[in-house]
C-alpha positions in Angstrom: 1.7 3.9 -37.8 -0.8 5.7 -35.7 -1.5 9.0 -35.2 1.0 9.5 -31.4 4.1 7.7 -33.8 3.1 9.5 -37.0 3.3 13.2 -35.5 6.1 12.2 -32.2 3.6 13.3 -30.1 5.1 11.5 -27.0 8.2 11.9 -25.4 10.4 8.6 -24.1 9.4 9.2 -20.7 5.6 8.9 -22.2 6.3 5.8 -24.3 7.6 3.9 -20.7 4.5 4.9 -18.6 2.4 3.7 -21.4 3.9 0.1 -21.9 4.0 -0.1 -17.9 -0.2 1.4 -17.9 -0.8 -1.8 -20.0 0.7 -3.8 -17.9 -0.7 -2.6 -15.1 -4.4 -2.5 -17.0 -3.6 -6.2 -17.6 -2.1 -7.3 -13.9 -4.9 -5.8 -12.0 -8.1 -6.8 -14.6 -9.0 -3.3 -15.0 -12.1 -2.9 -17.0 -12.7 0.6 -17.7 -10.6 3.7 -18.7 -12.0 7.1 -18.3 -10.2 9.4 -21.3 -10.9 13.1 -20.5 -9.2 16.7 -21.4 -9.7 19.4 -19.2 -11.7 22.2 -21.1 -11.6 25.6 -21.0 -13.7 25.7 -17.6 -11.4 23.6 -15.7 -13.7 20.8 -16.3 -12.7 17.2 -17.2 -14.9 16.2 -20.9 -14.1 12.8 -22.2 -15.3 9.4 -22.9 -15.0 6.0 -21.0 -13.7 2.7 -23.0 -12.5 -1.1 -22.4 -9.5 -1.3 -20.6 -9.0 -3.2 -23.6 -9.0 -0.9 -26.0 -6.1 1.7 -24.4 -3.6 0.3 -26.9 -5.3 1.2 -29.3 -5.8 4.6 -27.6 -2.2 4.6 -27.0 -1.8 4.7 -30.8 -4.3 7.0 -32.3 -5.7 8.8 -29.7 -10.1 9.2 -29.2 -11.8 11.6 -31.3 -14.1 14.7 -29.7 -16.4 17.5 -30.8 -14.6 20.3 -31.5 -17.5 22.5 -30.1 -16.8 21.4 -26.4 -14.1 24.2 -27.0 -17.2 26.6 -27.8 -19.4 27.0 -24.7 -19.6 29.1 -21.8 -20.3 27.7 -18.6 -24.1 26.9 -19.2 -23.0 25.0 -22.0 -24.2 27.3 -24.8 -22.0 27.1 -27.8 -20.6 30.8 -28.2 -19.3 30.5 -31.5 -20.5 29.6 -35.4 -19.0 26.5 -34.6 -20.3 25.6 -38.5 -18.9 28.4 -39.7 -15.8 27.7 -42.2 -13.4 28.8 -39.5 -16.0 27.2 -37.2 -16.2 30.5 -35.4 -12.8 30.9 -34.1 -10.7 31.9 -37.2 -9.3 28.2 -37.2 -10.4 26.1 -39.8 -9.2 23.1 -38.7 -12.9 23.7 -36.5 -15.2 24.3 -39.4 -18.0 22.6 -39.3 -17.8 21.3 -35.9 -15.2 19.2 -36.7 -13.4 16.6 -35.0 -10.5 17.0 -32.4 -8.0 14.5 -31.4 -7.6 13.8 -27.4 -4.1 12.4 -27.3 -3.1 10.8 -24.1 -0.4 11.1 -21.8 0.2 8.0 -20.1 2.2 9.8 -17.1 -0.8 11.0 -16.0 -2.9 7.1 -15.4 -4.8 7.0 -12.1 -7.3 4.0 -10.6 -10.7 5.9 -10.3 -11.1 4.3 -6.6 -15.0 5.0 -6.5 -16.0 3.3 -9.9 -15.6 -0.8 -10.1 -11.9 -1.3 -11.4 -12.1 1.7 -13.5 -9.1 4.3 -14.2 -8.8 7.7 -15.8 -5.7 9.1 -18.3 -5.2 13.0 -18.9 -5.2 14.3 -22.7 -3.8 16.9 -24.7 -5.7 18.3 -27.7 -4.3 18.0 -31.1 -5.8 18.9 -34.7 -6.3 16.2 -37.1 -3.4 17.2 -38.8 -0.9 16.4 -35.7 -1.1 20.7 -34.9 -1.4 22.2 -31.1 -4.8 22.9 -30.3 -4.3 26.5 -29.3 -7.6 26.8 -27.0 -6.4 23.2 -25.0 -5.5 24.9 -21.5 -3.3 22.2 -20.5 -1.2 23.0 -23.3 -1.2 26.8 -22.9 0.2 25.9 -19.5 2.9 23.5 -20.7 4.0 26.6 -23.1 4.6 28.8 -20.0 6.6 26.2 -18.3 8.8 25.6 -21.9 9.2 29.7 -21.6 10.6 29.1 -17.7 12.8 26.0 -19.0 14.3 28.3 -21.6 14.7 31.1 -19.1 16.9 28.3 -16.9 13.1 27.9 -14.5 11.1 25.5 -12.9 7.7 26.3 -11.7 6.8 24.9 -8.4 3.3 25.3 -6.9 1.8 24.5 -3.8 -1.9 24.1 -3.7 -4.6 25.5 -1.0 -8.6 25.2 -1.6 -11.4 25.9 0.4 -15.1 24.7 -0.7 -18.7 23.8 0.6 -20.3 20.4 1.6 -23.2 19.8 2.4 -26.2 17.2 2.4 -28.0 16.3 -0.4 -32.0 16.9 0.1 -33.9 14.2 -1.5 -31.3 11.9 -1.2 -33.3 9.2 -2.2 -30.9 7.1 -4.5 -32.6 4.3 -6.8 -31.4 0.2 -6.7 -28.0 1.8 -8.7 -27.6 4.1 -6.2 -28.2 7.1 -8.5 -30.4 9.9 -7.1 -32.3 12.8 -8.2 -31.0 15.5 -10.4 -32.2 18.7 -9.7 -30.4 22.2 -10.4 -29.3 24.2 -8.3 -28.9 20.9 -6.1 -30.7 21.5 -3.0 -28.9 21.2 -0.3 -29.1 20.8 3.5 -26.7 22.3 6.4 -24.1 20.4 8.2 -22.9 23.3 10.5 -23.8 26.7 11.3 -21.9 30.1 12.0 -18.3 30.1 11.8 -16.2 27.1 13.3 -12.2 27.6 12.1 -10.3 25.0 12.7 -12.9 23.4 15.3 -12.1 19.9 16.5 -15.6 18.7 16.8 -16.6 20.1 13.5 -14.3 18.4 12.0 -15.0 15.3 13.8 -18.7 15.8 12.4 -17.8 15.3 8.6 -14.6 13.2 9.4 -16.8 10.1 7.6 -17.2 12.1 4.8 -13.7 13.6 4.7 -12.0 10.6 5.2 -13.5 8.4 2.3 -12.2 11.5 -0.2 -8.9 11.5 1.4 -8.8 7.6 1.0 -9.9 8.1 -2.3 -6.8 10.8 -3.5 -4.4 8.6 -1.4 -5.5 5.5 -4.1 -4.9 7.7 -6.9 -1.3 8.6 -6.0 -2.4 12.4 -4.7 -2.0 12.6 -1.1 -3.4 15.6 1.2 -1.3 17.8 3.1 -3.9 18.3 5.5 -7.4 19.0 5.4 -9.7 21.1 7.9 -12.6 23.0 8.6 -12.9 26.6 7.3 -14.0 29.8 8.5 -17.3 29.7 7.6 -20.8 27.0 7.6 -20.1 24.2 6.1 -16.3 25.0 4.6 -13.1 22.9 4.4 -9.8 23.6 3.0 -7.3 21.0 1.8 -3.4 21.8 1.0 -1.1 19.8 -1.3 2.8 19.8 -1.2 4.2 21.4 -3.9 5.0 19.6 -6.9 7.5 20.9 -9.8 5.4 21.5 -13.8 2.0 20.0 -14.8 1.6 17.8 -12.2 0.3 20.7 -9.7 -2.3 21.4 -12.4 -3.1 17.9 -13.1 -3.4 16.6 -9.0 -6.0 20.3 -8.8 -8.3 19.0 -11.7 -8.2 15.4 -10.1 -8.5 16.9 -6.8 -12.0 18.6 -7.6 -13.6 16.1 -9.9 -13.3 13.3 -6.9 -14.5 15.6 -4.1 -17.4 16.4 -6.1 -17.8 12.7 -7.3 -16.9 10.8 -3.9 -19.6 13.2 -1.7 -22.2 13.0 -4.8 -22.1 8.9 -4.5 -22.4 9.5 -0.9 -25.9 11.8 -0.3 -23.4 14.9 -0.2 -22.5 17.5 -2.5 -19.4 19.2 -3.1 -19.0 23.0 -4.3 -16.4 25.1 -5.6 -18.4 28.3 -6.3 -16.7 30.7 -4.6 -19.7 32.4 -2.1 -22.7 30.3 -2.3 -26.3 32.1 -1.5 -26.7 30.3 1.6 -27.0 31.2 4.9 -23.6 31.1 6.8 -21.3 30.7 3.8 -18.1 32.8 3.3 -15.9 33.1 0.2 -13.9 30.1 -0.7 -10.6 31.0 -2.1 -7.5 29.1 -3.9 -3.9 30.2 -2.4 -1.4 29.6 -5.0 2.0 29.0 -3.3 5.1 29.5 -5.5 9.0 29.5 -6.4 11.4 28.7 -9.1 13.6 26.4 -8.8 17.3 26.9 -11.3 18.2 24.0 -13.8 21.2 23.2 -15.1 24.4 24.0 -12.7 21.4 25.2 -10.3 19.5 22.1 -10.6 16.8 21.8 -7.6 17.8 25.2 -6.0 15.5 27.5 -5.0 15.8 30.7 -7.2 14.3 32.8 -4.5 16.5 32.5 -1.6 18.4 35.4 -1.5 22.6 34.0 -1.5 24.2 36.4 1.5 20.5 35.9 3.6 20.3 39.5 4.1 17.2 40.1 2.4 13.8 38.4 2.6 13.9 37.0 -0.9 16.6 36.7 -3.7 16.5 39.3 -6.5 15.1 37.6 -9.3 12.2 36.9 -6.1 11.9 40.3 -6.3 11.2 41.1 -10.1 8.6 37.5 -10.1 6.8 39.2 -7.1 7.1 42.7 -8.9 5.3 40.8 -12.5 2.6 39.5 -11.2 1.6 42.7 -9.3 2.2 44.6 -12.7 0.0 42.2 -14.2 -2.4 41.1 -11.5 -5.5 43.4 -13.2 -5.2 41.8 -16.6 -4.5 38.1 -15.1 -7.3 38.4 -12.8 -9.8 37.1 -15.4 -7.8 33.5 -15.4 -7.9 33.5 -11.3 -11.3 34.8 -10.8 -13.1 33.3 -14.0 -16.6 34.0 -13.2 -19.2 36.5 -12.1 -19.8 35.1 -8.4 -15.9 35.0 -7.5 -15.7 39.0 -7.6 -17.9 38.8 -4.6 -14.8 37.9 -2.2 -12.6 40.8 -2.9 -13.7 42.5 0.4 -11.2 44.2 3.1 -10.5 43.0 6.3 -11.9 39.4 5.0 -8.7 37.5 4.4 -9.3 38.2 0.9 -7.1 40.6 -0.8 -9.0 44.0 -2.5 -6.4 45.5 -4.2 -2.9 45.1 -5.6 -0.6 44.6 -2.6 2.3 42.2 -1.0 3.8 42.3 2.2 5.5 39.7 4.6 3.4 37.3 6.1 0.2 39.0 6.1 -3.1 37.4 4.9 -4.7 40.3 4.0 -2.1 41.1 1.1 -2.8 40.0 -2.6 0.8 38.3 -2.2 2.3 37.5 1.1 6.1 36.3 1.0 6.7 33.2 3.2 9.4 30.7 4.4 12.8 31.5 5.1 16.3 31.1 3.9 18.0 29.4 6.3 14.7 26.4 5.6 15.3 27.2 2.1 11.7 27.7 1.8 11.2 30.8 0.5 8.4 30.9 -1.6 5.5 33.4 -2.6 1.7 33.2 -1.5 -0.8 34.8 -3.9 -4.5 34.9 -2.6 -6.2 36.3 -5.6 -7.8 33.0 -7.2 -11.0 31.7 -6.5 -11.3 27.8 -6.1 -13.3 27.4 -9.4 -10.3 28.6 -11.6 -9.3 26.4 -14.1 -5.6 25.7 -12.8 -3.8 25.2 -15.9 -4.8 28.7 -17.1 -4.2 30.3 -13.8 -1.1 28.9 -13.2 0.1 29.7 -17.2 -0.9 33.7 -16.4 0.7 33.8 -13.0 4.3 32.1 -14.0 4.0 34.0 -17.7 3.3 37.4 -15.1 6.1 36.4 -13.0 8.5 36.0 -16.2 7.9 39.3 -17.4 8.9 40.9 -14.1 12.4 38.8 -14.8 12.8 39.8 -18.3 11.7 43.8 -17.5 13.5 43.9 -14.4 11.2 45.4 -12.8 11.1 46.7 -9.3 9.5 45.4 -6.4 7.6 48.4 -4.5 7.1 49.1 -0.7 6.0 46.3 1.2 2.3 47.1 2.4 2.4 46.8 6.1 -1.5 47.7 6.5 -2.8 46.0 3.2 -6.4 47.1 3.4 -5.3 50.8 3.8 -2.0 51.5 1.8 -2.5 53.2 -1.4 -2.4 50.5 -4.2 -4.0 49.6 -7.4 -7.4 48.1 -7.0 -8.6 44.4 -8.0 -11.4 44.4 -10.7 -14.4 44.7 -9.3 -16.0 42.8 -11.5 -15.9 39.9 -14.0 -16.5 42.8 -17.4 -13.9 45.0 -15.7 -11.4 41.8 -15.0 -11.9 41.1 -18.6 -11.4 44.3 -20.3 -8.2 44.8 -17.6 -7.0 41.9 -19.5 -7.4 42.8 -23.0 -5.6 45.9 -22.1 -2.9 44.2 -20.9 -0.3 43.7 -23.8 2.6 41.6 -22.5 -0.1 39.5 -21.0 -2.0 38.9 -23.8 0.9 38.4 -25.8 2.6 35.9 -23.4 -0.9 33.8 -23.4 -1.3 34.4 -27.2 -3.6 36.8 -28.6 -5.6 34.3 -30.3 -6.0 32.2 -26.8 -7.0 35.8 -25.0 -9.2 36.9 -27.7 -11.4 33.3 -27.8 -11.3 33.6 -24.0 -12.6 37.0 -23.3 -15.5 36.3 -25.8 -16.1 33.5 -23.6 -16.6 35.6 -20.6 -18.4 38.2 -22.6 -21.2 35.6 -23.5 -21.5 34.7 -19.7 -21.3 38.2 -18.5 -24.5 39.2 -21.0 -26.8 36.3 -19.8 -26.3 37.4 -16.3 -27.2 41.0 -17.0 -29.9 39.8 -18.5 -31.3 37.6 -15.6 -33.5 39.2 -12.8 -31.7 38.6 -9.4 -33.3 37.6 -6.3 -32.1 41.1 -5.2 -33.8 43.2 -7.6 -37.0 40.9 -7.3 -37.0 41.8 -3.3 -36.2 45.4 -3.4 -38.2 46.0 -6.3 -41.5 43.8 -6.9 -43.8 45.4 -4.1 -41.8 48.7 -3.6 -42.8 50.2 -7.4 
């Protein structure tokens, strides 16, 4: 018995894909299967095998460090990861011990760039069959089983704006593998700011095309994609899709824009402002709505029933949690230092703790209509570089508690850069300590999950305060 049978780790559904993967692996002479989790970054971490060997996957899973849950962003390991709780208070980590990447077979995509290669999702499990409580994926999957219970579905649309640009130095080798320098250094396509330009987006249309080819082969296809306000900025939209699968088709999204232009002399950026000439902020607008299950099966829980108001009641107290909780869930939208740098007024960019109808500038803007029986709610707050699965979990869990409190949903904010409202963090130390300070939040994402995260963000937060900034070296160096 392997480890998936030996702890029911799969549901039926799972146990069909998987049989109809092999088939698949077998029918189309796959060769390679790329096995990754998404970590606590938003970043896919796995290993690649022999299409061969995914039965045997299928049955016990791949092993992997348990300190890939113990880094910051530069990769520095934050915790005594050989400590007997390896650092964390979790002993099933001591010593840097081994984690299980179970697979879920639902989740199999061809990796269209890579020579009849393919890539499965994991979840994380303990060697002893227990939840990882640090795997994102699965701290998502707990909010949606807390909007199942509630009679829920979670429906989210997706819209992300990033950077491409050339690659300096492009000068790949017989493989076709160039350079690797950090930061990448990068050249220009466009200058100044071109929204929705035609020609512009004729310009990269070689480039962009290849990536949408490239989704459309893995079973993700774009709503549209275009060129963004500022130099060298896109934006792509996906239809919504119900549970995981949003969060899944994000992760996917960004690892083959980034992969598809590297393999092509371009690269691909998610930062949200980067320190080049002509760039503005790129943001993530998370569309959303609940749909009812059971005898409201499929129907949109925020269309109001007599159409006389905008959006439905229970609308009303989702919109009303998520702006009663928008400080301490900030952290999960706006995970690092750079993205705090976007929260400027009059930018499209929200700057504090609004929602009105249809207006860009508000942290929320309510969209759609009855009688299309789109209702559904905009929130602008995220940065493209969140890890979805994490941002998602803290925006339905924020939503949920507005149900369960009944809370009230204030004045709509006709002139959101004016009207008096709470502010947004202004910063990545004051997004975290919001968060902490947050007590339904922190107890909806677990205290042990918000506790491990925050130290996280702590870590990062102390190396940049430490670094010397180009800033300080230009206003300083010949003035003193």
């Amino acid at each position: 018995m392997g480890f998936i049978e030996k702890f029911g780790l799969w549901t039926e559904e799972q146990q069909e894909a998987a049989r109809a993967v092999l088939a698949r692996i077998e029918a189309e002479e796959l060769r390679s299967v790329r096995v990754s989790f998404v970590d606590q970054h938003g970043l896919l971490r796995g290993k690649t095998i022999p299409a061969s060997g995914l039965a045997a996957v299928f049955g016990s899973g791949v092993n992997c460090v348990s300190t890939l849950l113990s880094k910051d962003t530069s990769g520095a390991t934050v915790f005594a990861a050989f400590d007997a709780d390896g650092g964390l208070g979790v002993a099933e980590m001591a010593g840097a011990a081994d984690l299980v990447m179970v697979p879920d077979p639902t989740t199999f995509r061809l990796v269209p760039w890579a020579d009849r290669t393919a890539r499965v999702l994991c979840d994380l499990r303990f060697q002893n069959g227990a939840t990882v409580p640090f795997c994102s994926r699965g701290l998502f999957r707990a909010a949606l089983d807390r909007a199942g219970a509630a009679g829920y579905g979670y429906v989210a649309g997706l819209e992300i704006e990033f950077h491409l640009y050339r690659r300096a130095e492009h000068s790949p080798n017989a493989d076709g593998i160039g350079r690797s320098t950090y930061p990448t250094p990068v050249e220009p396509i466009n200058q100044g700011n071109q929204l929705l330009a035609e020609d512009r987006g004729d310009e990269v249309e070689p480039a962009t095309r290849r990536i949408r080819e490239a989704l459309e082969r893995m079973g993700i296809e774009l709503r549209t994609i275009e060129v963004e306000y500022g130099a060298d900025q896109l934006e792509v939209t996906l239809d919504p899709v119900a549970g995981l699968g949003s969060a899944d088709a994000m992760v996917l999204l960004r690892s083959t824009i980034k992969q598809m232009a590297r393999r092509t002399g371009y690269h691909a950026t998610f930062m949200c402002r980067p320190q080049l000439t002509g760039s503005k902020a790129s943001g993530w607008h998370l569309h959303q709505s609940l749909v009812g299950t059971g005898a409201d099966a499929g129907r949109n829980m925020f269309v109001p029933k007599d159409g006389q108001e905008p959006i439905s009641p229970i609308g009303r107290h989702f919109i009303a949690g998520q702006l009663a909780h928008a400080r301490g869930a900030c952290v999960f939208a706006n995970p690092t230092v750079n993205g705090y740098k976007r929260f400027q007024p009059y930018s499209m960019a929200p700057d504090r703790i609004a929602w009105a109808r249809d207006n860009r500038g508000a942290m929320i803007r309510l969209v759609g209509s009855a009688e299309e029986d789109s209702t559904h709610l905009e929130n602008r707050i995220g940065e493209s570089a969140a890890n979805p699965y994490l941002y998602m979990a803290s925006q339905l869990h924020s939503g949920l508690e507005g149900i369960d409190a009944g809370l009230p949903l204030p004045s709509s904010a006709d002139d959101p850069y004016t009207t008096e409202a709470g502010r947004l963090p202004a910063n990545l130390r004051e997004a975290v300590d919001s968060l902490e300070a947050d007590t339904g939040l922190v107890k909806a994402m677990s205290p042990q999950f918000t506790a491990y995260y925050a130290a996280i963000k702590r870590a990062e937060i102390a190396r940049f305060e430490r670094t010397v900034t180009d800033w300080e070296q230009r206003e300083y160096f010949d003035l003193f």
